[in-house]
C-alpha positions in Angstrom: -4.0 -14.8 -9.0 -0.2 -15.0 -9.1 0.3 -11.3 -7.6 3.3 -10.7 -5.8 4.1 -7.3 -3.8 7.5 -6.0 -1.9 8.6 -2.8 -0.8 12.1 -2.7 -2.3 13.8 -0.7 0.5 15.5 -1.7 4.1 12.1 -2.0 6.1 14.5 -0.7 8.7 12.1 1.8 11.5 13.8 3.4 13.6 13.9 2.2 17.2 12.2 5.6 19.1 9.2 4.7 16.0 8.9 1.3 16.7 5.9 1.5 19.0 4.2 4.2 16.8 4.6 2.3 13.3 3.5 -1.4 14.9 0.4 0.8 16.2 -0.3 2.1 12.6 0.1 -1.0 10.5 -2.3 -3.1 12.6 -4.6 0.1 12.4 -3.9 -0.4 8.8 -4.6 -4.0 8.8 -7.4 -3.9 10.9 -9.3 -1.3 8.6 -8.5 -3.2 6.2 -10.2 -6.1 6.9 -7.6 -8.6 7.6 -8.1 -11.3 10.3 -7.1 -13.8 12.0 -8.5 -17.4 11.9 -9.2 -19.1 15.1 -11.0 -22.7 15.6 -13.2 -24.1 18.5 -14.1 -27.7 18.9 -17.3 -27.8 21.0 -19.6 -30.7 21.6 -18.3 -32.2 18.3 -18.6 -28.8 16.5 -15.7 -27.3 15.0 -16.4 -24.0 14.1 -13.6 -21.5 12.4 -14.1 -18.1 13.9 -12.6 -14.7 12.7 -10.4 -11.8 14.8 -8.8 -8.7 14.2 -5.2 -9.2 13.3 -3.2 -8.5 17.1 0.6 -9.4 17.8 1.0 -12.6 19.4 3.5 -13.7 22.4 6.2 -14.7 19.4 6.1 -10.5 18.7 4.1 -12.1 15.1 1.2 -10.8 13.4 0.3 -13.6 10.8 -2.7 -13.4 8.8 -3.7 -14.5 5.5 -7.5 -14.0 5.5 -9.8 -11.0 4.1 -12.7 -10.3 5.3 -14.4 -8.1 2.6 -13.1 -9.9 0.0 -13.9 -13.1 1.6 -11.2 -14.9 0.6 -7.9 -17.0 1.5 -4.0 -16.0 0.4 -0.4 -17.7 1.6 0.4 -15.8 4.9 1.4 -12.4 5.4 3.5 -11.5 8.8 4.2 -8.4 10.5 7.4 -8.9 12.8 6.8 -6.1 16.0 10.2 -6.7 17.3 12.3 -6.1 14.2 9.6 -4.3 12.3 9.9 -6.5 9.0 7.2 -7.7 6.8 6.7 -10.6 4.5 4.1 -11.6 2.2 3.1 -14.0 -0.6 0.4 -14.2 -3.0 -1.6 -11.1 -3.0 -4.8 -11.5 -5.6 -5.8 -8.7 -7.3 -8.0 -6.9 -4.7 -8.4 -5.5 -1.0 -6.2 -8.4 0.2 -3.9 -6.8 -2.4 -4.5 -3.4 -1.5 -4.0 -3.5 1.9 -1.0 -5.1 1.6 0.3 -2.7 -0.8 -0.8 0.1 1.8 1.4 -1.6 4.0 3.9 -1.2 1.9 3.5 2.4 1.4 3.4 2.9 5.1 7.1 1.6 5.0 7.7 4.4 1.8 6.5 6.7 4.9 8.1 6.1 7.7 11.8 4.5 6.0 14.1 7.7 6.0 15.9 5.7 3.1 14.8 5.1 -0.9 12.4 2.5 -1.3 9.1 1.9 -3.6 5.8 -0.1 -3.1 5.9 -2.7 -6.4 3.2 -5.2 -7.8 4.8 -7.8 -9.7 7.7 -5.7 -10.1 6.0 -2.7 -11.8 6.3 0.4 -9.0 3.2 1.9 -7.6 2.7 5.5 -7.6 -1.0 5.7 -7.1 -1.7 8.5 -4.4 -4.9 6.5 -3.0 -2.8 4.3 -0.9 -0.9 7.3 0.8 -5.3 9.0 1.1 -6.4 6.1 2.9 -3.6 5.9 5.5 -4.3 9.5 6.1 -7.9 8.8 6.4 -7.2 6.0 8.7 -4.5 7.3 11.0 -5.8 10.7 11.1 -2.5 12.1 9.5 -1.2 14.6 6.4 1.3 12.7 4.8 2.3 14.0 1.3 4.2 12.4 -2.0 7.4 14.3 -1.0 9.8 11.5 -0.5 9.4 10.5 -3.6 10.6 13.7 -4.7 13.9 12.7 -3.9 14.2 11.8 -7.4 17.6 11.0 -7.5 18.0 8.9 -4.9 15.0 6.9 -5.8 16.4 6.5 -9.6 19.8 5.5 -8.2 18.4 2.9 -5.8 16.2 1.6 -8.5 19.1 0.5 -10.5 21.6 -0.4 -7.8 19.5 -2.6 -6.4 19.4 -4.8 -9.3 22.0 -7.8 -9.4 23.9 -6.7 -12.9 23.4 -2.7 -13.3 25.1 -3.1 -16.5 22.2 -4.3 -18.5 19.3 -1.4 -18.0 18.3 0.5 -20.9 16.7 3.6 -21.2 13.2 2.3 -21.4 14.1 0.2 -18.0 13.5 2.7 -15.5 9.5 3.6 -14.9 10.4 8.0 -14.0 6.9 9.2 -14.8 5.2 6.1 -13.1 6.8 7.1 -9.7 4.7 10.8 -9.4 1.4 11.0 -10.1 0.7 12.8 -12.9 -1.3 15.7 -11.4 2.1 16.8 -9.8 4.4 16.3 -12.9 5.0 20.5 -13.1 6.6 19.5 -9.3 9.4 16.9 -11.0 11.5 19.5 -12.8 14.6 20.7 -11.5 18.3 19.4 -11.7 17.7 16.1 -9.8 15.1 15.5 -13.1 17.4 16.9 -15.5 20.2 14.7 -14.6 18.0 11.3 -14.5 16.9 12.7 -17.9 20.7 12.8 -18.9 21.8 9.6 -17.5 18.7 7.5 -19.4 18.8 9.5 -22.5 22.6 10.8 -22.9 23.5 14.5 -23.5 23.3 14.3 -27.4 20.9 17.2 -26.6 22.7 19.8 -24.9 24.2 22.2 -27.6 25.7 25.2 -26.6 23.2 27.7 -28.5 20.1 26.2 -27.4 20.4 27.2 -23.9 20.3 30.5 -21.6 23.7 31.4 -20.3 23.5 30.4 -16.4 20.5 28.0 -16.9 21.5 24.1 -16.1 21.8 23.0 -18.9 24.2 25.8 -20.2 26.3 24.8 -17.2 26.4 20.6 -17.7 27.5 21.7 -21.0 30.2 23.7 -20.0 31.3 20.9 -17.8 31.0 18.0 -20.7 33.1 20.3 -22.9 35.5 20.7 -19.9 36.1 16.8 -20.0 36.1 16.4 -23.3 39.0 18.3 -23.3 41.1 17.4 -20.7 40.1 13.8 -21.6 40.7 13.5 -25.1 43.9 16.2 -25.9 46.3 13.5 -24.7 45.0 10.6 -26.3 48.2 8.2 -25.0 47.1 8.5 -21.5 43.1 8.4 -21.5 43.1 6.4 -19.0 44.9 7.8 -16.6 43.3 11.2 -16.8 39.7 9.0 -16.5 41.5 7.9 -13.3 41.8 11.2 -12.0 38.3 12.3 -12.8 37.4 9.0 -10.5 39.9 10.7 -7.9 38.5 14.0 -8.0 35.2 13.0 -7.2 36.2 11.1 -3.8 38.1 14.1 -2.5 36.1 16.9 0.2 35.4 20.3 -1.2 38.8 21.8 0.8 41.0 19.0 -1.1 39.6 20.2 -4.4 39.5 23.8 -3.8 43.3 23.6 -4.5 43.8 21.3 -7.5 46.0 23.8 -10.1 46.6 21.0 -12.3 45.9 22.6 -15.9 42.8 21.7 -17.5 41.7 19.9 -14.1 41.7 23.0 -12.2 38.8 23.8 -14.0 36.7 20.6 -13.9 37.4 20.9 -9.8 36.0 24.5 -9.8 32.7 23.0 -11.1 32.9 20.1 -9.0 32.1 22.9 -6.0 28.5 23.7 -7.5 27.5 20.3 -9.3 26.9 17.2 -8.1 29.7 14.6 -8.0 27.3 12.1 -10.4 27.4 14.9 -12.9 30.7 14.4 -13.6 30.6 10.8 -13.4 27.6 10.3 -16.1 29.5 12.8 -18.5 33.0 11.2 -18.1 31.0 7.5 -18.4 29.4 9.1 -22.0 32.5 10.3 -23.0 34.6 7.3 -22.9 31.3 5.2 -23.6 31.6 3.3 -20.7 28.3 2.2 -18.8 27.3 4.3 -15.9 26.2 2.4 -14.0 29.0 -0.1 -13.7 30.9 3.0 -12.4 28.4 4.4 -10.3 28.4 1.4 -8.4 32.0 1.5 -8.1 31.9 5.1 -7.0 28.9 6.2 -5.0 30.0 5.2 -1.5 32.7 7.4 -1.7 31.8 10.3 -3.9 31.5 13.9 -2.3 28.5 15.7 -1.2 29.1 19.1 -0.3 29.0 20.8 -3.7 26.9 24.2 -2.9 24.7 24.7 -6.0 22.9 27.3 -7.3 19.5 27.8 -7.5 18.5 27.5 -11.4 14.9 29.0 -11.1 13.0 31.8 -10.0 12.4 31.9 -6.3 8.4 31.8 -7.4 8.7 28.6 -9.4 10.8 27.1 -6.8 8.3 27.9 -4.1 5.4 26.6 -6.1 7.5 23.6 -6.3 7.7 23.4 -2.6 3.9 24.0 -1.9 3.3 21.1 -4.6 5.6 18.5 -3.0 4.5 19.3 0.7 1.0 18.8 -0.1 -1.0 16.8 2.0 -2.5 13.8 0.2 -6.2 14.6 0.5 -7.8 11.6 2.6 -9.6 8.7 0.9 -12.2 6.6 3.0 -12.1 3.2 3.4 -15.6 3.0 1.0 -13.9 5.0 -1.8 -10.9 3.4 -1.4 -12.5 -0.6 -1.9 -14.8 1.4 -4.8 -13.7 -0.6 -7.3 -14.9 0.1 -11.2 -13.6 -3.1 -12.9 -16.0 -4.8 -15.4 -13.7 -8.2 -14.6 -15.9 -8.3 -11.1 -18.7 -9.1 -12.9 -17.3 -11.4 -15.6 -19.7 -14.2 -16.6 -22.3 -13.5 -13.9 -25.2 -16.4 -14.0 -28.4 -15.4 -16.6 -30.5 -16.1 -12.8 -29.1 -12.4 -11.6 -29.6 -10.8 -14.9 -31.3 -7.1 -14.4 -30.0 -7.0 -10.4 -27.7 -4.4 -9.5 -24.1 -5.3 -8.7 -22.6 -6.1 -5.7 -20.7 -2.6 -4.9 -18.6 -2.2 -1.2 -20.3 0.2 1.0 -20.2 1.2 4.5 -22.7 -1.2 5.1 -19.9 -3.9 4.7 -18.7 -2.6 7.8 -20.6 -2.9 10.5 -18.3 -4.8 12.5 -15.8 -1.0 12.5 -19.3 0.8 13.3 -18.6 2.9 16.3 -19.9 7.0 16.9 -17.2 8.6 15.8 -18.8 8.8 11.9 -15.6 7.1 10.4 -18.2 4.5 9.5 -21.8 5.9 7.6 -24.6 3.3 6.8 -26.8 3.4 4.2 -31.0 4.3 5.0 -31.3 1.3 3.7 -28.9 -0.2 6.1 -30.8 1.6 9.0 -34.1 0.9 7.8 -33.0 -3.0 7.6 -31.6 -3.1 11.1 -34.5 -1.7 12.5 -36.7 -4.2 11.0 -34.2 -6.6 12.3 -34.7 -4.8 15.5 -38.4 -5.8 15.6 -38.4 -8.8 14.7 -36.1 -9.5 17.6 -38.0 -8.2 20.2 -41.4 -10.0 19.4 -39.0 -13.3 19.4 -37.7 -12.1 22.8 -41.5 -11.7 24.2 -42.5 -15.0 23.1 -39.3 -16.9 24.9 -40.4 -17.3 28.6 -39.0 -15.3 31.5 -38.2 -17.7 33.5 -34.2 -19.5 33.2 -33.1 -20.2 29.9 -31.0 -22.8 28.7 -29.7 -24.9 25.3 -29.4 -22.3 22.7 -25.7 -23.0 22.5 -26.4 -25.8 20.7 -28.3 -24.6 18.5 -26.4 -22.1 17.5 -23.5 -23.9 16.9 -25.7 -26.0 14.5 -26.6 -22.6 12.9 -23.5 -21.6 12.3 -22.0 -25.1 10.8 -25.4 -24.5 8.2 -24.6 -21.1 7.3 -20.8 -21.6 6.7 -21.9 -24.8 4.7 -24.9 -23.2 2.6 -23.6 -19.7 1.7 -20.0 -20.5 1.9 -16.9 -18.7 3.9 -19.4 -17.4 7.2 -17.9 -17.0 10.2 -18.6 -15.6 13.4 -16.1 -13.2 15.3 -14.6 -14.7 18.6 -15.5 -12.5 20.5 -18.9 -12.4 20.0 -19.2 -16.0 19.3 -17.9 -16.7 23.5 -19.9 -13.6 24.3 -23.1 -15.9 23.4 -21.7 -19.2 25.4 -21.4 -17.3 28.3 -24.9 -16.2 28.0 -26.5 -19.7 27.7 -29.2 -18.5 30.4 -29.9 -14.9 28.7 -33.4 -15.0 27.2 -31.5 -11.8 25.0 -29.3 -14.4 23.1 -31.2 -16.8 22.9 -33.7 -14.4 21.2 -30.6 -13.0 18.7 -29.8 -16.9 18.2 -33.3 -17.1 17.0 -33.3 -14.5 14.8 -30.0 -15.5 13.2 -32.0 -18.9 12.4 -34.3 -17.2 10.5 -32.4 -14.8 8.9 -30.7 -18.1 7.5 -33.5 -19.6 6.4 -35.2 -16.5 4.4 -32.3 -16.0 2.4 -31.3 -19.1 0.9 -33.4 -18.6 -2.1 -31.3 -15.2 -3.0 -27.8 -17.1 -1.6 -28.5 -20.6 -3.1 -26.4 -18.4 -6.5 -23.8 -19.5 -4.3 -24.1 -22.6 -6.4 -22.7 -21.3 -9.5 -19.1 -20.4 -8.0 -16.5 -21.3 -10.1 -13.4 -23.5 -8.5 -11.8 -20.5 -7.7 -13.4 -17.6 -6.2 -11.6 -15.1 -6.7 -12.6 -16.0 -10.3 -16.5 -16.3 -9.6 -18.4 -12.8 -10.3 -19.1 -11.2 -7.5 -22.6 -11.0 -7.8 -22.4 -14.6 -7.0 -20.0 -14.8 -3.8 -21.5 -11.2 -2.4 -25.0 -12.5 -3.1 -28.0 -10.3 -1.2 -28.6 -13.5 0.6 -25.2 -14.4 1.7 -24.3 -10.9 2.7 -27.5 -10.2 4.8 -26.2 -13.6 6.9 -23.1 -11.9 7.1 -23.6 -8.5 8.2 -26.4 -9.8 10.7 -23.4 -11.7 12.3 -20.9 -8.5 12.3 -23.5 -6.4 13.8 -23.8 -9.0 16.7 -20.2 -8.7 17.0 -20.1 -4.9 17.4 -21.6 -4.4 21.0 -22.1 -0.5 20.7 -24.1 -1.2 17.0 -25.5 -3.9 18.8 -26.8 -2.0 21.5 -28.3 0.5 19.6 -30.6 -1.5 17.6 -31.5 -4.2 19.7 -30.6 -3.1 23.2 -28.6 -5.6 24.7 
């Protein structure tokens, strides 16, 4: 109930990506069932109406509503003209998820390190990655957070006081799924592995001669050395170890300083944090305290040496580049959580549970396939279908009039018998334009007793608890409530429309 999500980098999207990453989170959003509220007082009637989420004159996309999960959570805002995000409470489901998809958009597009987190605790679930493929039509992969290093480094810098992390702090094998752990080894891993768990490990037996390991070895025992022998002036020498990883490949190409020249040879192949993290272990001071000191101005153009065989390495490659496989919006609102269900009413006992379908989403129907309804979907529709054309035969040809009212009344009933119904603005001003259209009228009629029939399944709707999101749903996504609410989204999608009922 409490949830809280953040994506823990910059947010910062490039200016010439703007444009194409506004476009992709409100496809995101709007897939995902967020919406907007919107309220119209007519004749008396206030009526709360629901659109798809869209960037107002302010250059602010503020939402805080679900549609399939039906419920309310603090605003969330996209901000088109700097390309930030905000958001508050999250729940526990698609309101949630799509947020956190959101936030893995930004993983996507932000060329800097940066993770998706709920409550704190990173996300490394490759669903939310599927689903934006699915939804965007693209191939994005898990590389980027491949960039081990940089991720682990962020991770900790980030944090206010990098002095107090343990071991245990940092989630490594949480940030890759687990299918792809044979991808995470390399020296980027190895040197995570050395900077969480020290390099107690490395002896000089244990290891083939030109293998990483062998070679952060021979640079530990390097320092060692040259840091220790003169015991009077530890500090200094520590000094010049700090030095020597600030200077540019050229400037340390010609330190002859005895028992430095060496450390500065291996500075050319290893990474400057190498040196850092051993000389930190050493003189058991904590890395990251010194990192933090150092990082901004450490070098980068060490040349190293490939440590595997060009086969492994390539596998590597091919696992990292991957495209993540597409999930649909179905599979990806599939959820298998026992906690849905918790303490459904003895009344439903021996029903089937409420489980997200296509059928949910008749209101994103269109011909493209994206969107697949059940037969029993079909077969309900066209019942639907009949039933609205002997209404339409028995209302007379001649000018129509006064169904506005009506409907309004209708919809006030619904939304206060089966709870959280709304109609879509569109659609709903669609209808009021067509106060003379015997075709309304004849839908308005239909809704009427689509209201009626059901509120012996929907009158569950009773049992909710004083939170819903609490409140099995069984109970909230009751047969009756849901058939009420689909009717309405398919009256809101002209081309579903049209094809069932004609108009």
């Amino acid at each position: 109930m409490g949830t809280f999500g953040t994506y823990t980098g910059k947010m910062l999207i490039p200016e010439d990506k703007r444009e194409e990453f506004t476009t992709d989170i409100l496809k995101i959003l709007n897939y995902g069932g967020m919406m907007q509220f919107e309220k119209a007082v007519i004749c008396g009637h206030e009526i709360i109406l629901l659109k798809p989420i869209e960037v107002g004159q302010d250059g602010k996309a503020v939402f805080c509503y679900n549609y399939f999960e039906d419920n309310i959570w603090e605003d969330a805002c996209y901000n088109a003209d700097s390309g930030g995000f905000f958001s508050g409470k999250l729940g526990g489901r698609e309101f949630c998820d799509v947020v956190t998809a959101v936030h893995f958009l930004y993983e996507l597009y932000d060329s800097g390190a940066g993770f998706s987190q709920i409550d704190g605790e990173v996300i490394g679930a490759e669903i939310y990655t599927g689903w934006i493929n699915h939804v965007l039509g693209k191939a994005f992969s898990m590389k980027k957070r491949f960039r081990l290093w940089e991720h682990f480094e962020h991770y900790f810098l980030e944090r206010s006081n990098p002095g107090y992390q343990t071991a245990e702090d940092y989630p490594l094998m949480e940030t890759i799924p687990f299918h792809m752990y044979r991808a995470m080894g390399g020296t980027e891993f190895s040197d995570i592995c050395y900077v969480m768990e020290g390099t107690d490990s490395l002896q000089e037996k244990e290891h083939e001669e030109g293998s990483y390991p062998k070679t952060v070895y021979r640079c530990k025992k390097l320092l060692e050395q040259y840091l220790t022998e003169d015991r009077n002036n530890e500090n200094k020498r520590t000094e010049k170890i700090w030095e020597l990883v600030k200077l540019n490949r050229c400037s340390r190409e010609k330190i002859q300083e005895d028992g430095l020249f060496e450390i500065a040879q291996m500075s050319l192949e290893l990474p400057a944090r190498v040196l850092v993290y051993l000389t930190a272990e050493i003189r058991k001071y904590d890395f990251w305290t010194v990192w933090k000191e150092l990082y901004t101005d450490i070098y980068r153009d060490e040349i190293m040496r490939q440590y595997v065989s060009s086969e492994l390495a390539e596998m590597r490659k091919r696992e990292i580049e991957k495209p993540v496989p597409p999930v649909t919006t179905a599979e990806f609102f599939a959820y298998d959580d026992p906690l849905l269900f918790w303490d459904t009413p003895k009344e439903l006992e021996g029903q089937p549970d409420y489980r997200f379908s296509d059928d949910d989403r008749t209101f994103w129907w269109d011909e493209t396939g994206e969107v697949n309804l059940s037969e029993g979907m079909d077969t309900w529709l066209k019942n639907l279908a009949g039933q609205y054309h002997q209404l339409l035969e028995m209302i007379p040809k001649e000018k129509q009039g006064g169904f506005q009212e009506e409907m309004l009344l209708l919809l006030e009933e619904a939304d206060k018998y089966y709870k959280r119904i709304y109609a879509f603005t569109d659609m709903f001003y669609e209808f009021l334009q067509n106060g003379t259209d015997r075709r309304y009228a004849a839908a308005v009629r239909l809704f009427k007793n689509l209201v009626e029939e059901n509120k012996a399944s929907g009158s569950i709707i009773e049992k909710m608890k004083p939170w819903w999101e609490i409140t099995s749903r069984n109970v909230t996504h009751n047969q009756g409530r849901m058939a009420v609410k689909r009717y309405l989204s398919v009256m809101a999608n002209r081309k579903l429309r049209k094809k069932y009922f004609g108009f």
